[in-house]
C-alpha positions in Angstrom: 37.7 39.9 35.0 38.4 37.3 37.5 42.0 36.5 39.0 41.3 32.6 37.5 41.2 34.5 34.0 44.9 35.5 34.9 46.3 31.8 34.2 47.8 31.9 37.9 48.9 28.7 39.7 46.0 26.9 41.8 47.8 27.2 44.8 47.8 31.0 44.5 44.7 31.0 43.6 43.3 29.3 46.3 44.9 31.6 48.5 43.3 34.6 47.0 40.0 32.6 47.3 40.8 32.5 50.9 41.2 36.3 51.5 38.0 36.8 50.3 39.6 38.6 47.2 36.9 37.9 44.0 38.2 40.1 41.3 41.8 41.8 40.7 41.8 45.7 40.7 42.2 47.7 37.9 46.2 48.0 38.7 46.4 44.0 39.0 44.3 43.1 36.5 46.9 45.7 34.0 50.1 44.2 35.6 49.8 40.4 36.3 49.6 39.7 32.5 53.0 41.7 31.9 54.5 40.3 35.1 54.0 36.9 34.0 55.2 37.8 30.3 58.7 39.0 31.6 58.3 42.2 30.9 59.2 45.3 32.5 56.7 47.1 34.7 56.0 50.9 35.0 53.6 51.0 37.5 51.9 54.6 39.2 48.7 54.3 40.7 47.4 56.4 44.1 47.5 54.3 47.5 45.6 52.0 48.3 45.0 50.3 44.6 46.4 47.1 45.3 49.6 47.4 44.1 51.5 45.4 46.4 49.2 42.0 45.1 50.4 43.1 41.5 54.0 42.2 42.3 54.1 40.0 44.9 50.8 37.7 42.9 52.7 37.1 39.7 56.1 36.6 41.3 55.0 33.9 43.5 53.3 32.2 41.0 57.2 32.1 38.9 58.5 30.5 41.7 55.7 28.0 42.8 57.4 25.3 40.9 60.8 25.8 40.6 64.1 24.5 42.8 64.7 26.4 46.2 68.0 27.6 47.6 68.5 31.0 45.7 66.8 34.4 45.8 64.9 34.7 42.7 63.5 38.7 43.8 64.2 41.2 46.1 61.8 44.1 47.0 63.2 47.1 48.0 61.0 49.4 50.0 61.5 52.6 51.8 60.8 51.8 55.5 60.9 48.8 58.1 57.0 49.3 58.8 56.1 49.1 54.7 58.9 45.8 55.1 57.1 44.0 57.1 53.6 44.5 56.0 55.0 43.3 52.3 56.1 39.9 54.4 52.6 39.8 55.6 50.8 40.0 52.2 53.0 37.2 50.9 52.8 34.9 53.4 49.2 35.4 52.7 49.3 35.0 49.1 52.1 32.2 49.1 50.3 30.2 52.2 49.7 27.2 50.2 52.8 26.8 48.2 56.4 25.9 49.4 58.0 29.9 48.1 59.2 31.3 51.5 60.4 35.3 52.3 62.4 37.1 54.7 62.3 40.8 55.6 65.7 42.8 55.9 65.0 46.3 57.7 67.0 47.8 60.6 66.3 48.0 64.3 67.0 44.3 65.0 68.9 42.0 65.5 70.9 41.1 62.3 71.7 37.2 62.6 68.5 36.0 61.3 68.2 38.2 58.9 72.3 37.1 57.6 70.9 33.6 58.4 67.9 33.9 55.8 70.2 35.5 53.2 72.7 32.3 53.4 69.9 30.2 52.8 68.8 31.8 50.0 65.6 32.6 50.9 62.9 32.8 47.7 62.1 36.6 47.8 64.1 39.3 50.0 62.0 42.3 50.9 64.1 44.9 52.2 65.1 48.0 53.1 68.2 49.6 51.2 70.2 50.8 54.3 70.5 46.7 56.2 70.5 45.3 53.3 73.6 46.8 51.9 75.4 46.2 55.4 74.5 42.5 54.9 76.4 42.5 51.5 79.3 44.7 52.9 79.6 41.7 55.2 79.7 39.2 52.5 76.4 38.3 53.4 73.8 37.5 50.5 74.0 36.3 46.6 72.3 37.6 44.0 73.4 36.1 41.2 70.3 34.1 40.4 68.1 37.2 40.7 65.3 37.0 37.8 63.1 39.8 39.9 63.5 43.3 41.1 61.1 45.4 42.7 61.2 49.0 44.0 58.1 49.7 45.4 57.1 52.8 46.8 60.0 54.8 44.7 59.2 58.1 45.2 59.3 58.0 49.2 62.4 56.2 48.9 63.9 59.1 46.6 62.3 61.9 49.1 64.1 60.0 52.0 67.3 60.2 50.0 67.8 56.6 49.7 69.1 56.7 45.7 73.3 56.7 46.6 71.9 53.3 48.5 69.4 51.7 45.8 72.8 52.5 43.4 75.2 50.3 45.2 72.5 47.5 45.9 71.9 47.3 42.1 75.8 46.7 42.0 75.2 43.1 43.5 72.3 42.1 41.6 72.6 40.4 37.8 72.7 43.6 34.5 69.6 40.9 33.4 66.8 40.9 35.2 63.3 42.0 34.9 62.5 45.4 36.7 59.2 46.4 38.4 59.0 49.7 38.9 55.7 50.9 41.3 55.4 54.7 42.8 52.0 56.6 43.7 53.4 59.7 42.2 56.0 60.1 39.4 57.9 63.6 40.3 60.4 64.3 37.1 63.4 62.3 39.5 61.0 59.0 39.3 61.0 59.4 35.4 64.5 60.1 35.0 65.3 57.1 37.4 63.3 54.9 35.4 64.6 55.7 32.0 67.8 54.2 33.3 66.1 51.0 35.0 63.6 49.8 32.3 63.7 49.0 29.2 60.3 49.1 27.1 58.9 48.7 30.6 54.4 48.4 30.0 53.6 51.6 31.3 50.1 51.4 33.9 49.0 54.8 35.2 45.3 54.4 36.4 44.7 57.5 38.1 46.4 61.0 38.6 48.7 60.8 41.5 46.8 63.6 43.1 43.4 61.7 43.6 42.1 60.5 46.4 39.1 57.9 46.6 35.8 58.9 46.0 34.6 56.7 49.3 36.3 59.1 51.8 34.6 62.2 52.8 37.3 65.0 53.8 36.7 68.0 55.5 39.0 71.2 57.0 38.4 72.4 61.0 39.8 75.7 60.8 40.9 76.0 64.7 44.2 78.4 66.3 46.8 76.4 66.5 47.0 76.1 70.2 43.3 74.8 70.7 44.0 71.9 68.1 44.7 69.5 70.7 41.1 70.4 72.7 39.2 69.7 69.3 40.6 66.2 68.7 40.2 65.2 72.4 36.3 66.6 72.0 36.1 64.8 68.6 36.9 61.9 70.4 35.2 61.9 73.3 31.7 62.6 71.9 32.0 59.7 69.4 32.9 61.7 65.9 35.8 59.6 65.7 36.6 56.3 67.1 39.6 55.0 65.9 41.8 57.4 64.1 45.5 57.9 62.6 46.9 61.4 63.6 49.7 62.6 61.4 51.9 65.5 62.7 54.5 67.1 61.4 57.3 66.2 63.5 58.7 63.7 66.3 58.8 66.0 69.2 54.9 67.0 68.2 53.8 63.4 67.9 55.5 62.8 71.3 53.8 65.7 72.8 50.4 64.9 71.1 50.8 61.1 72.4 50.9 62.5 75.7 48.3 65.4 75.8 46.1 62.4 75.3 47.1 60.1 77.6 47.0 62.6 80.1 42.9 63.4 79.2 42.3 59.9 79.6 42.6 58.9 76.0 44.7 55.5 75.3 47.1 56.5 72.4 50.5 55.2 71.1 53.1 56.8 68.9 55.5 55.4 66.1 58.3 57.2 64.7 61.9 57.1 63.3 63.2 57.7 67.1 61.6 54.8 68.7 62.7 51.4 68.8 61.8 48.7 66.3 59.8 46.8 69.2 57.9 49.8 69.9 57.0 50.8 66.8 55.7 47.2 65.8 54.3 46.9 69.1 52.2 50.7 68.5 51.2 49.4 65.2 50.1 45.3 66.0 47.8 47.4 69.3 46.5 49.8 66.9 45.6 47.2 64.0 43.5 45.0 66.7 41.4 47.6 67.6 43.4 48.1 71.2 44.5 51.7 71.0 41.7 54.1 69.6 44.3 56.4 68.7 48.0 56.2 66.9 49.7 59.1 66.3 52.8 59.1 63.5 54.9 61.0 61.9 54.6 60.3 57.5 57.3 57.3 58.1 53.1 55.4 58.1 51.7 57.8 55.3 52.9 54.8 52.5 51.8 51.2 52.4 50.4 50.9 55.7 47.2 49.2 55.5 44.8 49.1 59.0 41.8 47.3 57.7 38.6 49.3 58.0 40.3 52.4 59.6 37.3 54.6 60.0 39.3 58.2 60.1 42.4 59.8 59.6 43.5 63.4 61.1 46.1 65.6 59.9 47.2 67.5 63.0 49.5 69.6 60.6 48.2 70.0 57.6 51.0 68.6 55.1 53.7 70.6 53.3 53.2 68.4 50.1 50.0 68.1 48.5 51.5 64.6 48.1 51.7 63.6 51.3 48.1 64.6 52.1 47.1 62.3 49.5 49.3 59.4 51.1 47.8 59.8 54.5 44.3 60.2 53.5 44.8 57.2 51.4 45.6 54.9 54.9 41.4 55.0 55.2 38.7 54.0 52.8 40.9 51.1 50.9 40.1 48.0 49.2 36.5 50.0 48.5 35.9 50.5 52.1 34.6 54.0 53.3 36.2 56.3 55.7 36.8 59.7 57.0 39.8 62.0 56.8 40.2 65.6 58.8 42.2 68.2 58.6 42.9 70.5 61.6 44.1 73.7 59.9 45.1 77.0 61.7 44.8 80.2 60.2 49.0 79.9 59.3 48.4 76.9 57.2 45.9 78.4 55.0 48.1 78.3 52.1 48.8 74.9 52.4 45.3 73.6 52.8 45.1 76.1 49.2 48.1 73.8 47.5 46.2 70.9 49.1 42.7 72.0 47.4 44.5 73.0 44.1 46.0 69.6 43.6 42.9 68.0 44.2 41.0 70.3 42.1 38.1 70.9 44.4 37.3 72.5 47.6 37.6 70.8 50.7 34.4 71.3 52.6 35.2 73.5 55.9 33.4 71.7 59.5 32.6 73.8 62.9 32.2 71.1 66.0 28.5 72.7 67.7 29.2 73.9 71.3 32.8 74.0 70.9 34.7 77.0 72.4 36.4 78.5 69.5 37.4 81.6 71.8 39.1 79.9 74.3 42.8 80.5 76.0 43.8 76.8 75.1 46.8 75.3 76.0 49.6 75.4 73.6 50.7 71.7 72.5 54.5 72.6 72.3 56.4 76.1 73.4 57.0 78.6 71.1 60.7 78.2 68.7 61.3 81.7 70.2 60.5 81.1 74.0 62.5 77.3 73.1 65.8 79.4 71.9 65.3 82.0 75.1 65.0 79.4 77.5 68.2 77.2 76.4 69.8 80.4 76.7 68.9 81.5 80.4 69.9 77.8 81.1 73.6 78.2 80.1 73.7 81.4 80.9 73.2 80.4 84.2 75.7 77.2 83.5 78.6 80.0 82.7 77.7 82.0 86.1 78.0 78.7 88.5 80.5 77.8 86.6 82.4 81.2 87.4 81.4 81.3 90.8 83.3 78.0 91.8 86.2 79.1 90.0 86.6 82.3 92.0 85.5 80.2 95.4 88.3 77.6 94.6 91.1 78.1 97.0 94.6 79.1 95.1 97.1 76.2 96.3 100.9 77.4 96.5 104.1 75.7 96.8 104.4 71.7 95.9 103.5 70.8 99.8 99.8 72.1 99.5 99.7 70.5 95.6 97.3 68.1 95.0 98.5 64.8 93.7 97.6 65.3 90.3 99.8 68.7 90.9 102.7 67.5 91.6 105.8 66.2 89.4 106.0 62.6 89.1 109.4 61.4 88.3 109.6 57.1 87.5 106.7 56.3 88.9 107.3 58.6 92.4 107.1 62.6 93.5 110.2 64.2 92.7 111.8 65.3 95.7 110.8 61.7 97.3 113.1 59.7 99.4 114.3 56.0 98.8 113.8 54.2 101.8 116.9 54.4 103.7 118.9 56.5 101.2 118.9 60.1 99.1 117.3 60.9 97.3 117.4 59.7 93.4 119.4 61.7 91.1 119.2 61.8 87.7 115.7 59.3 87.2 114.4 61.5 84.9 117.3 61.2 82.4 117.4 57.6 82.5 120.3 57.6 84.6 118.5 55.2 87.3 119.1 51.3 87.7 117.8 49.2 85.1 
């Protein structure tokens, strides 16, 4: 099937013409048609399957031709990196028409964003959090809503964002057409979408736990604290290139970012405590081939898309068999090839078994020649336990300054040797204090003084 065979408008078509694009994937060519019919849209297929081009297509093509001034649909996604590379792919797919979007995330500045919304900007892609401080500000109309999207449903369920996605759904019209599009659909997702769709066309290409066929994965069992020596030989003998290095938490990717740096590798982090400028920043450098290495946390394991990323490492092997599949996924899309390793010490073994069972094959295991498996290392982080002893020397040692000033401070008696903040004030003057040129005053303190 060809995307002209979808009855879209020229104008989108000539766009896809443009990105090279010759024939919809499997999830497109399933959802344009029911798109377009107005029906609603149960989408789950793995990342990577062109699922964001089976919304945003269709939905572009509604608008193409019809009066601007009102927000016809409004994408809700889970993070500000996922919002801004939806803007991207439709200003790509809506370059030659007159349909114009705005992207609603925090981390910036909010007049812009407010001004877009008063405009009534065609499509809103958002994320729940902003956008419902925009409409608590009586910012934004939804009235002439014909389009909903939640994309990436399941990540925004696991980051707890359902309370949110509830009140948004409070400003938007009871009839509307609902697209509903998740890599995996956990027994929440279903219940969720019970409530959401009605007769929604139901398009499940693969089982969530697949990965694709063009990447080749592999486990380096290593100990945990010569993980850091392996990726810098890896990369300095040419294995890997460019690579996205998932760990398991901020303070790791921090600590990984720098272990780099410091061994003469250029590397950049993004996660949910850096700044919105950073984070785009860490992601434009890493997408133009400037950085060789990015290392993130998972808020870049959905919807990210770095064309022809060669590998992906997981540092930490993943606690969901999910997420695995989500970060893998960032290499070998759009039918490209790629790479993705998993660095896993001998206390993530059972992991790398959930991993292996969901997948429903063995991961091949990988040695690096001429490495020294044997060696001290250097740990990447301190121990929790040598963490909680040291914070407790520190204010142990707090309490014993502390202590000794106190005994050291001399002990003051008598109002003469008071300090000022000592002494008794009495209307505005220390008690005891003379008027000039008369007693004493009597009595201040009751109010007995001149008025």
């Amino acid at each position: 099937m060809s995307f002209a065979e979808l009855n879209l408008n020229p104008a989108v078509l000539r766009a896809v013409a443009d990105l090279g694009f010759e024939r919809p994937t499997a999830v497109q060519a399933d959802a344009i048609p029911a798109v377009l019919a107005g029906r609603d849209v149960l989408g789950c297929a793995r990342t990577g399957s062109g699922k964001t081009g089976a919304f945003l297509l269709p939905i572009i093509n509604a608008i193409a031709d019809r009066p601007r001034g009102v927000t016809r649909a409004l994408v809700l996604v889970p993070t500000r990196e996922l919002a801004a590379q939806v803007l991207q792919d439709f200003r790509d797919f809506a370059r030659h028409t007159a349909v114009r979007a705005a992207a609603i995330y925090g981390g910036v500045a909010p007049g812009p964003q407010a001004d877009a919304l008063r405009r009534g900007t065609d499509v809103v892609v958002a994320t729940p959090g902003r956008l419902l401080d925009h409409l608590r500000n009586g910012v934004g109309r939804f009235d002439a809503l014909e389009t909903l999207v939640l994309d990436e449903a399941d990540r925004m369920l696991d980051m707890g964002f359902l309370p949110d996605i509830r009140r948004v759904l409070q400003h938007l019209p009871a009839r509307r057409q609902t697209l509903f599009f998740s890599a995996t659909m956990p027994p929440a997702i279903r219940a969720l979408t019970r409530e959401l769709l009605t007769s929604p066309v139901t398009i499940e290409r693969e089982p969530p736990s697949t990965t694709p066929s063009a990447i080749e994965q592999a486990i380096y069992p290593v100990a945990e604290n010569l993980k850091a020596d392996l990726l810098v030989e890896l990369l300095r003998r040419g294995d890997i290139r460019q690579a996205l290095v998932f760990t398991r938490t901020k303070h790791r990717a921090n600590r990984l970012a720098d272990r780099l740096a410091a061994e003469g590798i250029r590397a950049a982090r993004i996660h949910g405590n850096r700044s919105q400028g950073q984070r785009t920043q860490a992601l434009d450098d890493f997408k133009a081939g400037r950085l060789p290495v990015l290392v993130a946390t998972d808020i870049v394991a959905r919807g990210i898309d770095v064309e022809a990323l060669e590998h992906v490492v997981n540092f930490d092997v993943p606690v969901a068999a999910e997420d695995y599949v989500h970060r893998v996924g960032r290499t070998g899309r759009a039918g490209a090839t790629g790479e993705a390793f998993t660095l896993a010490s001998p206390g993530e073994r059972q992991l790398v078994h959930a991993i292996e069972r969901a997948l429903g094959r063995k991961l091949p295991r990988r040695t690096l020649a001429d490495f020294d498996y044997n060696a001290a290392g250097r740990a990447l982080e301190v121990p929790l336990a040598q963490r909680i002893a040291e914070i407790r020397r520190r204010k142990a040692e707090d309490r014993a300054r502390a202590e000794a000033r106190r005994q050291r401070r001399p002990a003051f008696a008598g109002s003469a040797a008071a300090s000022p903040a000592q002494r008794t004030f009495d209307g505005g003057r220390p008690a005891g204090r003379r008027r000039r040129g008369g007693r004493p005053r009597v009595g201040a303190a009751a109010g007995h003084g001149r008025s």
